[in-house]
N, CA, C and O atoms as a GROMACS GRO file, in nm:
protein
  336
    1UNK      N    1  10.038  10.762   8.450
    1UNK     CA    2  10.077  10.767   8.590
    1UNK      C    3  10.172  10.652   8.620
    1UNK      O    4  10.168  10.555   8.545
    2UNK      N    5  10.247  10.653   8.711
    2UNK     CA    6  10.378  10.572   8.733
    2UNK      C    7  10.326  10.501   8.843
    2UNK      O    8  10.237  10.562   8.901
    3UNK      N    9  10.361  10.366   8.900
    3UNK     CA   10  10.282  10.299   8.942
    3UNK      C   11  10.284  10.334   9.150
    3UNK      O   12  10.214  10.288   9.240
    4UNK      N   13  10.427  10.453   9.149
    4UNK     CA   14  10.400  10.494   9.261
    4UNK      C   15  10.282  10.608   9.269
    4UNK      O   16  10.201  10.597   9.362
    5UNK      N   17  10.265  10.730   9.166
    5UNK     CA   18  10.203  10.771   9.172
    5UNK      C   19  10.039  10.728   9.211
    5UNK      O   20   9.950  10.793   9.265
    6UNK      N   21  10.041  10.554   9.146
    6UNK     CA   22   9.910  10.559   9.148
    6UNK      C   23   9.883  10.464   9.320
    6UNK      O   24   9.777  10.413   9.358
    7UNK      N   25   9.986  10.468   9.375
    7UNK     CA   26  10.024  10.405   9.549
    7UNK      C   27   9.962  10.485   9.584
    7UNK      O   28   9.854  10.472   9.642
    8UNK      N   29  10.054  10.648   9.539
    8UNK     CA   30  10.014  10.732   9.672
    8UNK      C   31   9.869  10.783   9.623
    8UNK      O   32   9.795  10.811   9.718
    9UNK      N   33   9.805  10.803   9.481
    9UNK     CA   34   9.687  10.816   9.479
    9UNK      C   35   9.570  10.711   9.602
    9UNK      O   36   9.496  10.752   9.690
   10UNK      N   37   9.596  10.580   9.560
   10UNK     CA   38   9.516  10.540   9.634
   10UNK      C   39   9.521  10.535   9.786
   10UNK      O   40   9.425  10.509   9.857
   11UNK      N   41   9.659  10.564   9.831
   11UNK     CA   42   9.625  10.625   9.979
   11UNK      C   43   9.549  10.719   9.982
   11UNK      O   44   9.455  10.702  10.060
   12UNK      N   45   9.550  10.799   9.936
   12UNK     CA   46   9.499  10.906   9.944
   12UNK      C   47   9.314  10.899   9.941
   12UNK      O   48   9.232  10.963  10.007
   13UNK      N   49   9.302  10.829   9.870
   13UNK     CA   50   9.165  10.798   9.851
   13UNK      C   51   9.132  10.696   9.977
   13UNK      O   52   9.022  10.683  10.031
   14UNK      N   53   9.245  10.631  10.008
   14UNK     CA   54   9.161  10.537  10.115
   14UNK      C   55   9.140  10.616  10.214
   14UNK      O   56   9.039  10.594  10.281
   15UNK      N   57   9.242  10.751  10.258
   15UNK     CA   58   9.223  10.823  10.395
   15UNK      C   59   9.138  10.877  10.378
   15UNK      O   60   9.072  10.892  10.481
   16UNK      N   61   9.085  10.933  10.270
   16UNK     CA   62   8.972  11.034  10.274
   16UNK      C   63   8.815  10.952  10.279
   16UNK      O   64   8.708  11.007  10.302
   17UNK      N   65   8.837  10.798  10.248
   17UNK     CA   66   8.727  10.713  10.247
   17UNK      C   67   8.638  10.734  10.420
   17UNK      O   68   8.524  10.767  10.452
   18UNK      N   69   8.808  10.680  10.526
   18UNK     CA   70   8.825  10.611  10.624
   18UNK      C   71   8.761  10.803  10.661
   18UNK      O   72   8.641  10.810  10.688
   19UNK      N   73   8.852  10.958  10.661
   19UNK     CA   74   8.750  11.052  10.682
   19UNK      C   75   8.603  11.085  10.706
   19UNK      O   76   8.536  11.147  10.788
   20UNK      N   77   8.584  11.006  10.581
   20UNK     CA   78   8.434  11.008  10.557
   20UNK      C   79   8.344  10.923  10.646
   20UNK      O   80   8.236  10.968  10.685
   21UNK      N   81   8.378  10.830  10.671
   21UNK     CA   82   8.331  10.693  10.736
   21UNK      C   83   8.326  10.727  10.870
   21UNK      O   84   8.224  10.693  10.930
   22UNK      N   85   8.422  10.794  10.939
   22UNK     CA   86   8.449  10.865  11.033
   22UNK      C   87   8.376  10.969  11.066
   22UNK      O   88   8.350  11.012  11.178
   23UNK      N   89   8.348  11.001  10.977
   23UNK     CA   90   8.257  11.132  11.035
   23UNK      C   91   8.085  11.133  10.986
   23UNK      O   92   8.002  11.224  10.981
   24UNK      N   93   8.079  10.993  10.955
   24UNK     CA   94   7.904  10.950  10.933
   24UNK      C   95   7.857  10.874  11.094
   24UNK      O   96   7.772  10.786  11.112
   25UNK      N   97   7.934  10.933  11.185
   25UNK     CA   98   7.897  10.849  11.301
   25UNK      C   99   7.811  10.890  11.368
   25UNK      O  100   7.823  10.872  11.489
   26UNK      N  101   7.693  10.958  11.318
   26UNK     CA  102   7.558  10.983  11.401
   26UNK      C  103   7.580  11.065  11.540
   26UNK      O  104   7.488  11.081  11.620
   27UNK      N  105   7.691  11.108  11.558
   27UNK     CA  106   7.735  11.170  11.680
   27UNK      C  107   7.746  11.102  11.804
   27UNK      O  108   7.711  11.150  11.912
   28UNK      N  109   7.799  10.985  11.785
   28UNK     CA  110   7.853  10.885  11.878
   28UNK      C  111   7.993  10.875  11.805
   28UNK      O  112   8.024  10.882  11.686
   29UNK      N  113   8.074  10.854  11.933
   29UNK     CA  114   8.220  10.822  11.932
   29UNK      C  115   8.229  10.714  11.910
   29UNK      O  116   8.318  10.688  11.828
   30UNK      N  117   8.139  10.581  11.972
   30UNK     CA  118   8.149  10.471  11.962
   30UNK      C  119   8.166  10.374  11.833
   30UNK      O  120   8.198  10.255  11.833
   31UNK      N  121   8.126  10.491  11.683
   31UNK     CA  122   8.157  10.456  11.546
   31UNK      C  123   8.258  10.484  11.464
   31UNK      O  124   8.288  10.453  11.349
   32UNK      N  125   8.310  10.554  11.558
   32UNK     CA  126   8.458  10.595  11.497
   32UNK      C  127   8.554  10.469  11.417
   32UNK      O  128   8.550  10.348  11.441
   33UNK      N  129   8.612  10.518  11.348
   33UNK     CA  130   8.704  10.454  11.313
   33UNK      C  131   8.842  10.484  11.351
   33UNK      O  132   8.895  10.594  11.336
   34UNK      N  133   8.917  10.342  11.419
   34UNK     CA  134   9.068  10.390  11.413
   34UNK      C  135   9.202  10.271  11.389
   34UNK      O  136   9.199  10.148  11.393
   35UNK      N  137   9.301  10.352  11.367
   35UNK     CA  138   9.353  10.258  11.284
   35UNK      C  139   9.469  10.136  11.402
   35UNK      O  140   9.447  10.125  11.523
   36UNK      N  141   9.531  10.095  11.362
   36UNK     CA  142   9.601  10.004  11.454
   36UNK      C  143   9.639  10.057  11.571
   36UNK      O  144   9.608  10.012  11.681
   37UNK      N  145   9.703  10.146  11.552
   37UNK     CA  146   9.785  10.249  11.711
   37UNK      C  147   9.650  10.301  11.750
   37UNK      O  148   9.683  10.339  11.863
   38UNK      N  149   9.577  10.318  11.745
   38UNK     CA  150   9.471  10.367  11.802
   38UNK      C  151   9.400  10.265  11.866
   38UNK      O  152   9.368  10.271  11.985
   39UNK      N  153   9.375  10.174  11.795
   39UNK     CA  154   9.307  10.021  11.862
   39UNK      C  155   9.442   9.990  11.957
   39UNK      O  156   9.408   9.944  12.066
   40UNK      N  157   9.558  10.003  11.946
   40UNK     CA  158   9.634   9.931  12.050
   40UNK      C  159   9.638  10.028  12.136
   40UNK      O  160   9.663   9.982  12.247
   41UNK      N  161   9.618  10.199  12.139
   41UNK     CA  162   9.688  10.256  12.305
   41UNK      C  163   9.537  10.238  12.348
   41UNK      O  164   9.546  10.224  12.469
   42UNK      N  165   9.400  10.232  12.313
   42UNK     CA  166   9.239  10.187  12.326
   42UNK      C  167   9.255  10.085  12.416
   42UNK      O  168   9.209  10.089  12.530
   43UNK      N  169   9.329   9.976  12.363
   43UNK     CA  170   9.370   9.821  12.448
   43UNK      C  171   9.442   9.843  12.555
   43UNK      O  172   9.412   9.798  12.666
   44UNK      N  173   9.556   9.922  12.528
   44UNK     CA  174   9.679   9.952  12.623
   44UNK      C  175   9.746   9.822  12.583
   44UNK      O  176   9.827   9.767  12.658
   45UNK      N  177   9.721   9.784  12.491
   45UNK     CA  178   9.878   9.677  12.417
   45UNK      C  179   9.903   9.726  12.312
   45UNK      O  180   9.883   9.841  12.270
   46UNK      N  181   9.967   9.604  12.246
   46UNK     CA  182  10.099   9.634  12.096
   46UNK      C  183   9.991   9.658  11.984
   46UNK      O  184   9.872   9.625  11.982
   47UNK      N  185  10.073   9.731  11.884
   47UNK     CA  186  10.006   9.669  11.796
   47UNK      C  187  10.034   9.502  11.736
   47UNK      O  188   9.939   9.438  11.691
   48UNK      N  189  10.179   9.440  11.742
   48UNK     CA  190  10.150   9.338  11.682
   48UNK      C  191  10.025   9.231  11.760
   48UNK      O  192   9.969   9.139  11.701
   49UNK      N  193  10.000   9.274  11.912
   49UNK     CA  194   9.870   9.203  11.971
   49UNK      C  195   9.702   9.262  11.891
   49UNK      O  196   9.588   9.215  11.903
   50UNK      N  197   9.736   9.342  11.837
   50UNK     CA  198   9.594   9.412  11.727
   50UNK      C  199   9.578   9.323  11.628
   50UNK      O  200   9.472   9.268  11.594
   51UNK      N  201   9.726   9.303  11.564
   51UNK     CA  202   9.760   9.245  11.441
   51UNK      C  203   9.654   9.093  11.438
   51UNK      O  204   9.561   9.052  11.370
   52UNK      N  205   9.729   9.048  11.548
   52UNK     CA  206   9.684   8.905  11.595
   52UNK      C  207   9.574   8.846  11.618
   52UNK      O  208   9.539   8.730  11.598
   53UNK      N  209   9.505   8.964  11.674
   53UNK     CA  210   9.347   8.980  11.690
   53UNK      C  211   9.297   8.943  11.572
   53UNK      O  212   9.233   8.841  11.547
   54UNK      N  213   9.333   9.050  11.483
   54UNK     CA  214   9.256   9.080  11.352
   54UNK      C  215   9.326   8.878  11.287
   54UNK      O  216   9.228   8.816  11.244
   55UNK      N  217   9.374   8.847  11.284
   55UNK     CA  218   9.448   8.748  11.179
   55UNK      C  219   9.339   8.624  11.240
   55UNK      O  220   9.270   8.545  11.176
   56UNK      N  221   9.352   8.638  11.372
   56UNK     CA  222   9.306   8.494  11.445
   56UNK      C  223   9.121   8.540  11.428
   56UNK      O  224   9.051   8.441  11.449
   57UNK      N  225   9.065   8.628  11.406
   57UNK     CA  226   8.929   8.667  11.382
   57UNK      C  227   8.852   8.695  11.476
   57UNK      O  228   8.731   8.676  11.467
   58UNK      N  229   8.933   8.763  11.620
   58UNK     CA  230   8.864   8.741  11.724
   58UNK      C  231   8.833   8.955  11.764
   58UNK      O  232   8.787   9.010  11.863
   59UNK      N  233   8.890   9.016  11.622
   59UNK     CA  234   8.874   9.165  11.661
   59UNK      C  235   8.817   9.173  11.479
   59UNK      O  236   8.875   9.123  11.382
   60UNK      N  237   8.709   9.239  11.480
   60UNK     CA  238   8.700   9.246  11.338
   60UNK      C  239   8.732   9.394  11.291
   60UNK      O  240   8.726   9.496  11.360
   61UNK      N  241   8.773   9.381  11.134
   61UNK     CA  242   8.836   9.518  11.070
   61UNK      C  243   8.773   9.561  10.946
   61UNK      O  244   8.699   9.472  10.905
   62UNK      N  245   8.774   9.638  10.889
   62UNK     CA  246   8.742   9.683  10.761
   62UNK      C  247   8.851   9.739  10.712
   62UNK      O  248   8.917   9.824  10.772
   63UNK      N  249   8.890   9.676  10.552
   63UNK     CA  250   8.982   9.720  10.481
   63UNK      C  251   8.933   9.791  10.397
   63UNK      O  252   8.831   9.766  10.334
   64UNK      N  253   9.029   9.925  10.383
   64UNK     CA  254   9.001  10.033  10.275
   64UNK      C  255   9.166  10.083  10.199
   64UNK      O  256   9.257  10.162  10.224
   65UNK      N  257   9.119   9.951  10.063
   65UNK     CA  258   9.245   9.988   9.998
   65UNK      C  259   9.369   9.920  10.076
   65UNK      O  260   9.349   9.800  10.094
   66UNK      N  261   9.497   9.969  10.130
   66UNK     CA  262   9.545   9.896  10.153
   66UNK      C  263   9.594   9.945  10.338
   66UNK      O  264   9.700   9.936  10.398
   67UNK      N  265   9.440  10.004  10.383
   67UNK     CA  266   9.461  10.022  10.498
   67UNK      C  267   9.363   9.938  10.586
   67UNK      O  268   9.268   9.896  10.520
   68UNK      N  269   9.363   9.899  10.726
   68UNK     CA  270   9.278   9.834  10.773
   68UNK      C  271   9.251   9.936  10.893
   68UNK      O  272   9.342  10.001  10.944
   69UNK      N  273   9.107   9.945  10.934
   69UNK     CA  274   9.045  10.017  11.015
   69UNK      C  275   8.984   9.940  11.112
   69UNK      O  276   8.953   9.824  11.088
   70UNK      N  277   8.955  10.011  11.264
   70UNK     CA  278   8.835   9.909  11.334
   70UNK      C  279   8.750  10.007  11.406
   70UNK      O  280   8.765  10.122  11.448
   71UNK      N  281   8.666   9.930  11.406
   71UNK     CA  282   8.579  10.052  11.468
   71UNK      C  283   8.599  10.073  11.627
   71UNK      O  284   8.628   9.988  11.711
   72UNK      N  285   8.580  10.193  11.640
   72UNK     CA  286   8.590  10.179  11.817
   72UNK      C  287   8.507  10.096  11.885
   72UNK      O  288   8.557  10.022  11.970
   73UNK      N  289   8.324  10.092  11.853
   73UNK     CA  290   8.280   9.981  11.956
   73UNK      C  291   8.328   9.828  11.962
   73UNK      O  292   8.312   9.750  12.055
   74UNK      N  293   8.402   9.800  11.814
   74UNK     CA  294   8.452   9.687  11.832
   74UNK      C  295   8.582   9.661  11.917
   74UNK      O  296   8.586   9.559  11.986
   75UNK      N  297   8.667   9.731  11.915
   75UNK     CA  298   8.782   9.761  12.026
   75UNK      C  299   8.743   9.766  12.138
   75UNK      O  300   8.813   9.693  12.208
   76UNK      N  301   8.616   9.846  12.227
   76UNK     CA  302   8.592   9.818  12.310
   76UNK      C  303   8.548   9.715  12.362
   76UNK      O  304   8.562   9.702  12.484
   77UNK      N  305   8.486   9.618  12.287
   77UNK     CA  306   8.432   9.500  12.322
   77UNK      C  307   8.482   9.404  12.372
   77UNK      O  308   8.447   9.325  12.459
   78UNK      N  309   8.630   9.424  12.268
   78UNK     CA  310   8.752   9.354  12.361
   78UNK      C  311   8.782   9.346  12.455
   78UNK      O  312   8.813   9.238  12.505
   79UNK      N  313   8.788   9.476  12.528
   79UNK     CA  314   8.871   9.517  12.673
   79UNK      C  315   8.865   9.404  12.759
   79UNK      O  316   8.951   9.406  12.846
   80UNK      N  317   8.805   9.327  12.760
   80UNK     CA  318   8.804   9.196  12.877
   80UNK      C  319   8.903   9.087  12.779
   80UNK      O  320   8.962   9.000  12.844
   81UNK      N  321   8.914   9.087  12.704
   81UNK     CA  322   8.982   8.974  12.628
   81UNK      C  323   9.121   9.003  12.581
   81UNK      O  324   9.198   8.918  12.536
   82UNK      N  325   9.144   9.119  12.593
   82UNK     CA  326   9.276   9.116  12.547
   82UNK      C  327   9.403   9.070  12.670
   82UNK      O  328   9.394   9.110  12.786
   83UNK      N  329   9.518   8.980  12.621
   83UNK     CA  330   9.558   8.968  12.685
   83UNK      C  331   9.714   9.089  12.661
   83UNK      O  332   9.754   9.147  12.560
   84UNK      N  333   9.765   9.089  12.806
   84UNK     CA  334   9.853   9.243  12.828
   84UNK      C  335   9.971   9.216  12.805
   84UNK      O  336  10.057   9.303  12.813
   0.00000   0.00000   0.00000
């Protein structure tokens, strides 16, 4: 395998991880997983203000492979802290 092939393999495996993970949520929304644009229109800011979150340690994420996820109750938790 060529070393893009084995890129887009492991996307592939990370989306179907982040699928899975996603859909073990006990039937609450609140475990969802979503990815940056989702945590930022959630916020109603940027993503580079997601970014920032996540870097400065004040939004936590889970990396899968070379994607980063957050959960929705953690996004919500924010809503008072983010600044606009």
């Amino acid at each position: 395998m060529s070393p893009i092939e084995l890129e887009q393999l492991a996307e592939l495996i990370a989306d179907k991880v982040s699928e899975r993970l996603a859909g073990q949520s006990s039937g609450s929304n609140l475990d969802t997983y979503l990815d940056s644009h989702g945590a930022a229109e959630l916020l109603g800011c940027s993503v580079p203000t997601i970014e920032r979150l996540t870097k400065a340690g004040k939004l936590q994420s889970v990396k899968l492979g070379r994607l980063r996820r957050y959960r929705r109750s953690d996004v919500l938790s924010m809503t008072t802290e983010v600044p606009k």
